[in-house]
C-alpha positions as CSV (number, residue, x, y, z in Angstrom):
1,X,17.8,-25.3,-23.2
2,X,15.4,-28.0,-22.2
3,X,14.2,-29.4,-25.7
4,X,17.3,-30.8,-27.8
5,X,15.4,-33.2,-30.9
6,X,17.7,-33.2,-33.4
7,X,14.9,-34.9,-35.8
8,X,12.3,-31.7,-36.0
9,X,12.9,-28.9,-38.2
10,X,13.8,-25.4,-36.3
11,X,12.7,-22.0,-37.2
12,X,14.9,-18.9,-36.6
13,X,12.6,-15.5,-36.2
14,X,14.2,-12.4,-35.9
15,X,12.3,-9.1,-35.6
16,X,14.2,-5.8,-35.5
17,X,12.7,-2.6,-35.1
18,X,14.2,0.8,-34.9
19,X,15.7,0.5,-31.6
20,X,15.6,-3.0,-30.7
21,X,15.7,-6.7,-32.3
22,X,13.7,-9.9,-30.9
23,X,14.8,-13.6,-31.7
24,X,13.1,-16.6,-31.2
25,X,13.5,-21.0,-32.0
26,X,10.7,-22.5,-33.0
27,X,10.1,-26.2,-33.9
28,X,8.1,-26.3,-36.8
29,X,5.0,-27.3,-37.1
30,X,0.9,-26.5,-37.2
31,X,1.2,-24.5,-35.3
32,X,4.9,-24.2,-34.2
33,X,6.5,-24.3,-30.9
34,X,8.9,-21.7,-29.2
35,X,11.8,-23.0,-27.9
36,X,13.4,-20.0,-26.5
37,X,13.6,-16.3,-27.6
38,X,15.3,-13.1,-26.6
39,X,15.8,-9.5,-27.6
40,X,17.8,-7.0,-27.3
41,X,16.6,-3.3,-26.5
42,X,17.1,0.2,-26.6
43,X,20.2,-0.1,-29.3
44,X,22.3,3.0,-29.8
45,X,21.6,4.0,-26.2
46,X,24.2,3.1,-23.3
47,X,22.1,1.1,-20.9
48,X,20.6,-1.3,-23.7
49,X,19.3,-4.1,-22.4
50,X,19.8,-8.2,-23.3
51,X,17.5,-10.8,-22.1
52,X,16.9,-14.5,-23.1
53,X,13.9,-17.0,-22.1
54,X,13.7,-20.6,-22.0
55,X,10.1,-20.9,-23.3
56,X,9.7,-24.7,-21.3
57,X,11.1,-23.1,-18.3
58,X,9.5,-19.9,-18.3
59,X,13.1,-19.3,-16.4
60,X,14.6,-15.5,-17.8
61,X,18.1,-13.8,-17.6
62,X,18.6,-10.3,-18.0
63,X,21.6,-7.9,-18.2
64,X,22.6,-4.7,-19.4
65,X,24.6,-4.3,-22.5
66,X,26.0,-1.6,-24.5
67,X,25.1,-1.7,-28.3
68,X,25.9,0.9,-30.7
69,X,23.6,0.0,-34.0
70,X,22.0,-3.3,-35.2
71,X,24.9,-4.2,-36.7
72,X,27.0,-4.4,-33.4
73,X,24.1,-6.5,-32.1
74,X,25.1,-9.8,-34.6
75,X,27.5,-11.0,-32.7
76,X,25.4,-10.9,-29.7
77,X,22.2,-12.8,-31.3
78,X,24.2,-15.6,-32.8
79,X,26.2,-16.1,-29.8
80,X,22.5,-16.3,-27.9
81,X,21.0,-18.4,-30.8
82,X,24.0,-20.4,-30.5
83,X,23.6,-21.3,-27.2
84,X,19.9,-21.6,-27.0
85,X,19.9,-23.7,-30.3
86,X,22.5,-26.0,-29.4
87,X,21.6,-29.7,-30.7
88,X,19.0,-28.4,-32.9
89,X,19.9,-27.9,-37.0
90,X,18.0,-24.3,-38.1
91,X,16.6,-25.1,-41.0
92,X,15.0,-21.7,-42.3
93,X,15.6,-17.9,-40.8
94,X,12.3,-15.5,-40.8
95,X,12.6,-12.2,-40.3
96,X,9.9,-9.3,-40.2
97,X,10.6,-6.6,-42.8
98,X,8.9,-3.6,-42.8
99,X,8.3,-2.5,-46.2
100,X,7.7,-4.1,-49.1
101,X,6.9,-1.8,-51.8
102,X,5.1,-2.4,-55.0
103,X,6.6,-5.4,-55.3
104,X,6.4,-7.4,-52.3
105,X,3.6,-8.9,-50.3
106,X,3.6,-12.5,-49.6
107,X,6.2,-13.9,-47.9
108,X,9.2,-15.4,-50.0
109,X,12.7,-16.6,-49.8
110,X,15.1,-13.7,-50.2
111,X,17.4,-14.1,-53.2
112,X,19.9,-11.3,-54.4
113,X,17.1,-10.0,-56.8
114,X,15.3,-9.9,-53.3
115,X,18.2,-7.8,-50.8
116,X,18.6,-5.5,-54.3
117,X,15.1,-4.3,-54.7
118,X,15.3,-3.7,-50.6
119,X,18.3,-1.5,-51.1
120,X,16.8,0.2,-53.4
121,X,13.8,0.3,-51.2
122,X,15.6,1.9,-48.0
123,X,14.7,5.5,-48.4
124,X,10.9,4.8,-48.0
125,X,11.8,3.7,-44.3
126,X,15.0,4.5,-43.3
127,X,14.1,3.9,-39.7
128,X,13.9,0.3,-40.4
129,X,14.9,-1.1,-43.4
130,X,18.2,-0.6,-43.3
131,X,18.7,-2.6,-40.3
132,X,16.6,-5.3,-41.2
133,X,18.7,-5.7,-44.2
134,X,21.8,-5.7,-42.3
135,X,20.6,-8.7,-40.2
136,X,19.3,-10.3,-43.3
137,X,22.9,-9.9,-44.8
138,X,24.9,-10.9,-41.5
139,X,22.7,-13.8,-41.2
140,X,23.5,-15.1,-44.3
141,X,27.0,-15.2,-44.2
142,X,26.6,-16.9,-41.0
143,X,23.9,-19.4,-41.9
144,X,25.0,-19.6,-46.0
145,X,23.0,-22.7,-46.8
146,X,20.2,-22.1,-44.8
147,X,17.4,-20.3,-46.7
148,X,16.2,-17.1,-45.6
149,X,12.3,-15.8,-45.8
150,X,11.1,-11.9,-45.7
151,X,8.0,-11.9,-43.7
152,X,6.2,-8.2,-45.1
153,X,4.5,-6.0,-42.8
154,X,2.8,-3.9,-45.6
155,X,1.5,-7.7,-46.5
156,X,-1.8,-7.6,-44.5
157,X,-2.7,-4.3,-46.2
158,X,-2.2,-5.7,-49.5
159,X,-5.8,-5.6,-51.2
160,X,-6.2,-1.9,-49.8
161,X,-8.9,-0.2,-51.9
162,X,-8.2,2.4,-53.9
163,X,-9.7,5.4,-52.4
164,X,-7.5,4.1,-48.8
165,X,-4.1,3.6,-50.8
166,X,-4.0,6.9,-52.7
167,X,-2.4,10.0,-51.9
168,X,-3.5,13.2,-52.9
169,X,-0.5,14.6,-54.8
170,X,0.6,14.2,-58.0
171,X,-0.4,10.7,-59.9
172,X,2.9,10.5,-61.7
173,X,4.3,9.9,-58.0
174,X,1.9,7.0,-57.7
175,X,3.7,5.6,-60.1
176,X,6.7,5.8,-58.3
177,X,5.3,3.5,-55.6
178,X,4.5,6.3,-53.0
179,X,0.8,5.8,-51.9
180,X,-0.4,4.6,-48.3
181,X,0.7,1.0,-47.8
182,X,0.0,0.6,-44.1
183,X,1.6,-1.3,-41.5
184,X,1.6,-3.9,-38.3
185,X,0.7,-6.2,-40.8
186,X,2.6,-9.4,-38.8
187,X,0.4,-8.3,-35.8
188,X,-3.3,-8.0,-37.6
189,X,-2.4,-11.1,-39.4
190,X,-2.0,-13.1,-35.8
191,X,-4.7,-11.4,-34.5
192,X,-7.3,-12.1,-37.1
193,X,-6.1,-15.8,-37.0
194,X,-6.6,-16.0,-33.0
195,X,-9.9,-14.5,-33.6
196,X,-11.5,-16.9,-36.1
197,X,-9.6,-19.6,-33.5
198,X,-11.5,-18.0,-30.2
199,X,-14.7,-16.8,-31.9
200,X,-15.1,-18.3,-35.3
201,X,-15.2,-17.1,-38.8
202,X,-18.4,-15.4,-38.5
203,X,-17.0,-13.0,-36.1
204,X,-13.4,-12.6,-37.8
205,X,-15.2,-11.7,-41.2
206,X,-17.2,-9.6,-39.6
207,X,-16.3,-5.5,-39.3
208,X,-13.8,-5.6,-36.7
209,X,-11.3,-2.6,-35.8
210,X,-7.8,-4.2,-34.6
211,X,-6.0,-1.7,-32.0
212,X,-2.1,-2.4,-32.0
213,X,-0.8,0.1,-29.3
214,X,2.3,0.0,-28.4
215,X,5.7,1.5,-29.0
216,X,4.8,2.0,-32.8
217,X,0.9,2.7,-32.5
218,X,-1.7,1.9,-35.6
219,X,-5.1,0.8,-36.1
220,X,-7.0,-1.0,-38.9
221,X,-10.4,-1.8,-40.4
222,X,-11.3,-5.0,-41.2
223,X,-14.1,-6.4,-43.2
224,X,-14.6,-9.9,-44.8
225,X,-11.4,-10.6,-43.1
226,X,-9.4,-7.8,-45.4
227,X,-7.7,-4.8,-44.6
228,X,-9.9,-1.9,-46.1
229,X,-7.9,0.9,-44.5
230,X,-4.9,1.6,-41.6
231,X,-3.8,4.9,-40.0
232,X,-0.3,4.0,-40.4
233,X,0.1,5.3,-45.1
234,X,4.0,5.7,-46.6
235,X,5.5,4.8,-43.7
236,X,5.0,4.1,-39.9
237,X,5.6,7.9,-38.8
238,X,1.8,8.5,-39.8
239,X,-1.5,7.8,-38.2
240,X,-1.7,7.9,-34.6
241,X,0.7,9.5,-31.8
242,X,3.4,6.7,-30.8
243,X,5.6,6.5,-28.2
244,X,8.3,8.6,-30.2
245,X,6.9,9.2,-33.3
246,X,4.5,12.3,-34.4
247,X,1.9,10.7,-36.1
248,X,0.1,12.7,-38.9
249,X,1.7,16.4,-39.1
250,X,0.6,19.3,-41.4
251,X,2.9,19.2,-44.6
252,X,3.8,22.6,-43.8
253,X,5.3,22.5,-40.3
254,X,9.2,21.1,-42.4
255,X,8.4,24.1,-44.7
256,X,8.4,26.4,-41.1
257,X,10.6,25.0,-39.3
258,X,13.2,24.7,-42.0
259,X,12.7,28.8,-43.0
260,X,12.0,29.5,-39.3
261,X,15.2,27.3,-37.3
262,X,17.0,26.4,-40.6
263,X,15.7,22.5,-39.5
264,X,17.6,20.1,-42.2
265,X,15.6,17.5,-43.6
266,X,17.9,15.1,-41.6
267,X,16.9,17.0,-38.4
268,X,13.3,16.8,-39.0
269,X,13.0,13.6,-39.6
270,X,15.3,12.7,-36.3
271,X,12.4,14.7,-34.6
272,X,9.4,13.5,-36.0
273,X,10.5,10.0,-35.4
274,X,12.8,9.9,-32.5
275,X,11.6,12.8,-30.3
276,X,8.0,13.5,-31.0
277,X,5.0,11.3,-29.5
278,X,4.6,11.0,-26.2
279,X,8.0,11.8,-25.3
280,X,7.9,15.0,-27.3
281,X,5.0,16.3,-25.6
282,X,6.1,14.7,-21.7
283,X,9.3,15.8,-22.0
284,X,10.5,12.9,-19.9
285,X,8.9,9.6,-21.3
286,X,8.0,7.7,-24.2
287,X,6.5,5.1,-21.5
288,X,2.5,5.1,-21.2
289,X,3.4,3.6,-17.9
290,X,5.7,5.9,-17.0
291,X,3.1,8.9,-18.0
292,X,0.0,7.5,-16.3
293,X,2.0,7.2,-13.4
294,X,2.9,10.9,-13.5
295,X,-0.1,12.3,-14.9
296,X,-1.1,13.3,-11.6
297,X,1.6,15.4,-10.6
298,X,2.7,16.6,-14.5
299,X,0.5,18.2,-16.6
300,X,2.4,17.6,-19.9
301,X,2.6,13.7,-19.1
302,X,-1.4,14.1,-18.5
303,X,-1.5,16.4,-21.4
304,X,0.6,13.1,-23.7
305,X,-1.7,10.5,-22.2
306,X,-5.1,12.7,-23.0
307,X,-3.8,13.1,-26.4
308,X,-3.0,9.3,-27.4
309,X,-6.3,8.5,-26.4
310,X,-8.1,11.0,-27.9
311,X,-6.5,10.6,-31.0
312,X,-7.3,6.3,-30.5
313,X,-11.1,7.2,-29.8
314,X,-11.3,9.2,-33.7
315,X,-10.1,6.9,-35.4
316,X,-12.1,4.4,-33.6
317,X,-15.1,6.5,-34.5
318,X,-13.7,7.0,-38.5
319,X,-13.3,3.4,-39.1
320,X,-16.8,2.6,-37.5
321,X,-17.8,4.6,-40.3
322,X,-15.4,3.4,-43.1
323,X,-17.0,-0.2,-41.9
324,X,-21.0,0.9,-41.8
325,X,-21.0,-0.1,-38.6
326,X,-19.2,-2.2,-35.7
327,X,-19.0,-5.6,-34.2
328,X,-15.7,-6.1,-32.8
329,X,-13.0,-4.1,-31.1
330,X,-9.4,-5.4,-30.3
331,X,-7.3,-3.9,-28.2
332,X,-3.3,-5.2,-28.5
333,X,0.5,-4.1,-28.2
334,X,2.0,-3.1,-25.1
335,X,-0.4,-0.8,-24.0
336,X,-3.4,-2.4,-25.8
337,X,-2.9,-5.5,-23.8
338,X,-1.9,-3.5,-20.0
339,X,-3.3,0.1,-20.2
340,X,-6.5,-0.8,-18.6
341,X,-6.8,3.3,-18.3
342,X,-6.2,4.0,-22.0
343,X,-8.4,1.5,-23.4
344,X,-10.8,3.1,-21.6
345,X,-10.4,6.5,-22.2
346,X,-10.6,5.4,-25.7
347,X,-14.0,3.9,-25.3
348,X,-15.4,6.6,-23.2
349,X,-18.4,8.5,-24.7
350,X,-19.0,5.7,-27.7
351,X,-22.0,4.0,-26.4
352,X,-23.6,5.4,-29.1
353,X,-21.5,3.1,-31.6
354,X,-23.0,-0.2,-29.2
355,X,-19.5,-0.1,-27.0
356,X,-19.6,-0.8,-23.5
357,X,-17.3,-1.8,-21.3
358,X,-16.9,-3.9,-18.3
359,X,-15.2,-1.8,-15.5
360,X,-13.8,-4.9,-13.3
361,X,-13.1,-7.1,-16.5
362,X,-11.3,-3.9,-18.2
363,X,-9.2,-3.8,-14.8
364,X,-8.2,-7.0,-15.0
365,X,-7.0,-7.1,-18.5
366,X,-10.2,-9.8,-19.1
367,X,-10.1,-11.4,-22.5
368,X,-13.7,-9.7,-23.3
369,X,-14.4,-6.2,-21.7
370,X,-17.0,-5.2,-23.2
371,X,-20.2,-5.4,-20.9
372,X,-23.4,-8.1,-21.6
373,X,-25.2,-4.6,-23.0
374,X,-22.4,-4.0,-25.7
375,X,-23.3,-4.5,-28.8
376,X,-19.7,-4.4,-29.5
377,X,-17.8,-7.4,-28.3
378,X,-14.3,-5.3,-27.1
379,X,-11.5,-8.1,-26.7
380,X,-8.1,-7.8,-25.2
381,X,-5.3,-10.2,-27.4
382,X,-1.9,-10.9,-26.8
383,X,-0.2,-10.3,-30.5
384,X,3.2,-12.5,-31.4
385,X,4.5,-11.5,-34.4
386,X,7.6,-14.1,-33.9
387,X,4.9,-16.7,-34.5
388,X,2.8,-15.4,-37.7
389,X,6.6,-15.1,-39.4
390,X,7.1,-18.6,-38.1
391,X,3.7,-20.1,-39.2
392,X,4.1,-17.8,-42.6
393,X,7.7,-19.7,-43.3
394,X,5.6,-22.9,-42.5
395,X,3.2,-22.7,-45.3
396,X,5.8,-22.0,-48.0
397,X,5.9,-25.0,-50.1
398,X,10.0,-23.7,-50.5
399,X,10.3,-24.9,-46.9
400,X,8.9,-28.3,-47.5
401,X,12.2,-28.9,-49.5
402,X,14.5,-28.1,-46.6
403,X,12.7,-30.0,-43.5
């Protein structure tokens, strides 16, 4: 590694999803500085994949790995962190958890209180908690005295209105914590940052729609710089079409399927988040760049792709509405920031919300593809969630005590 000054303060980010877990050193600061990062993909399946980048270097190694859980990836991250953090004292751990319940929206410094009430919490996303946890746990046997912060994705969605966070069952289950709570929160939080950077605050508290497409899939609306509604409700199966996970389904398809096929509950929910989405309906890829590559010789890859981006222009056209109105469209994620194609097919045929885009600019992956005519300015932004949990552990005056 290239930068070894022992006298700055380093950050430790880790970022685990359902099937993969992403790492980066950052030297603290306004804003911080990544020193390297990694990440390990496709976990459970037998041609995962390891790779590490020197962030001064730009310089990347790759190989292929076999790892059976998240659990069996811990001693490959601290043997990478080890090695890419050499000389430089960690001095706080962030990671990104996905659910914080009732309870939890600002960031905070994970105490046993703290990993209890995320037990308990498991069930409501048993795709991801569960192994966030078990990296919060591992990491804290190896790292005992350095404090530990849980970064909330449900955070940005915090100050949801009432008539977005309720569900319309029973209200004695509200009080069990299950309403919509909404999701990608890491993401919208860069983003709206980098827009009031790039634009100014007039634009950023504006009514803007955020687009974060990529493996999970979600949009939001955003007025006065505040979450007023997501696609994403109880957990990050709903909303739009992902990659591998269903998106909204009729409550009565489990009731079918489970009289019909004798589905388990187990089994459906292996389905609706592990072999639905894109891949469900392809049959051979959860990869938009896989699909729009076939789509002209496979009808059920064009049949995925027309779906995703149908599904991206409605709610495109609901939250115009939910706003009164639109000023600004981001497009971000995997295949927000490189599907020229789906971005848009998602614009397509919504001139008459003031969108217009910018063929060449759109082709290119331009910063701003919306056309001079658009009274929508359509932006393309990079997200880094590594860095909003870095710059979150930053402003907590509990870190201040351990730099």
């Amino acid at each position: 590694m290239a930068d070894t000054d022992t006298t700055s303060s380093t950050i430790l980010t880790l970022n685990a999803g359902s099937s993969s877990v992403k790492w980066a050193l950052f030297r603290a600061g306004s804003p911080p500085v990544r020193l390297a990062a990694g990440k390990i993909e496709r976990i459970g399946l037998p041609d995962g994949i390891f790779s590490v980048t020197d962030a001064a270097t730009g310089q990347s190694a790759r190989r292929t790995i076999q790892v059976a859980d998240h659990a069996a990836s811990v001693p490959w991250l601290i043997d990478q962190i080890g090695r890419n953090g050499k000389g430089l004292s960690i001095q706080a751990i962030g990671h990104r958890v996905v659910h914080g319940g009732n309870r939890y929206a600002e960031p905070l410094v994970v105490s046993s209180e703290v990993l209890d009430e995320l037990h308990r919490l498991s069930p409501y996303d048993p795709e991801h908690l569960p192994a966030e946890i078990t990296l919060i746990e591992a990491f804290g046997k190896q790292y005992p005295h350095v404090p530990q912060v849980a970064c909330f994705d449900t955070g940005f969605h915090r100050h949801l209105p009432p008539v977005a966070r309720l569900i319309a069952i029973p209200r004695r289950y509200e009080k069990l914590g299950i309403r919509r709570y909404g999701f990608h929160g890491l993401s919208y939080a860069y983003l709206m940052d980098e827009l009031e950077r790039m634009a100014g605050s007039e634009v950023s508290r504006g009514r803007v729609i955020l687009a974060h497409l990529g493996n999970g899939a979600s949009m939001a609306a955003v007025r006065d710089g505040s979450s007023i509604d997501t696609t994403m409700g109880f957990t990050p199966a709903s909303g739009l079409p992902m990659s591998t996970r269903s998106g909204d389904l009729d409550p009565g398809l489990y009731s079918y399927l489970s009289g019909t096929e004798g589905m388990t509950l187990e089994q459906f929910q292996k389905m609706v988040n592990a072999r639905s989405g894109l891949l469900g309906l392809s049959e051979t890829s959860p990869d938009m760049r896989d699909l729009l590559e076939q789509e002209g010789r496979d009808a059920r890859a064009a049949e995925a792709v027309a779906l995703f981006c149908y599904q991206g222009k409605k709610w495109i056209g609901a939250y115009a509405a939910a706003l009164g109105g639109l000023e600004t469209l981001v497009f971000s994620g995997g295949i927000g920031e490189h599907a020229s194609a789906v971005r848009a097919r998602m614009c397509e045929g919504l001139e008459f919300l003031g969108i217009g885009l910018d063929q060449a600019g759109n082709e290119v992956d331009a910063a701003v593809i919306s056309n001079p005519e658009s009274r929508v300015t359509v932006r393309v932004m990079r997200t880094d969630e590594e860095s909003q949990i870095a710059q979150s552990i930053c402003r907590l005056p509990a870190f201040d005590s351990h730099r």
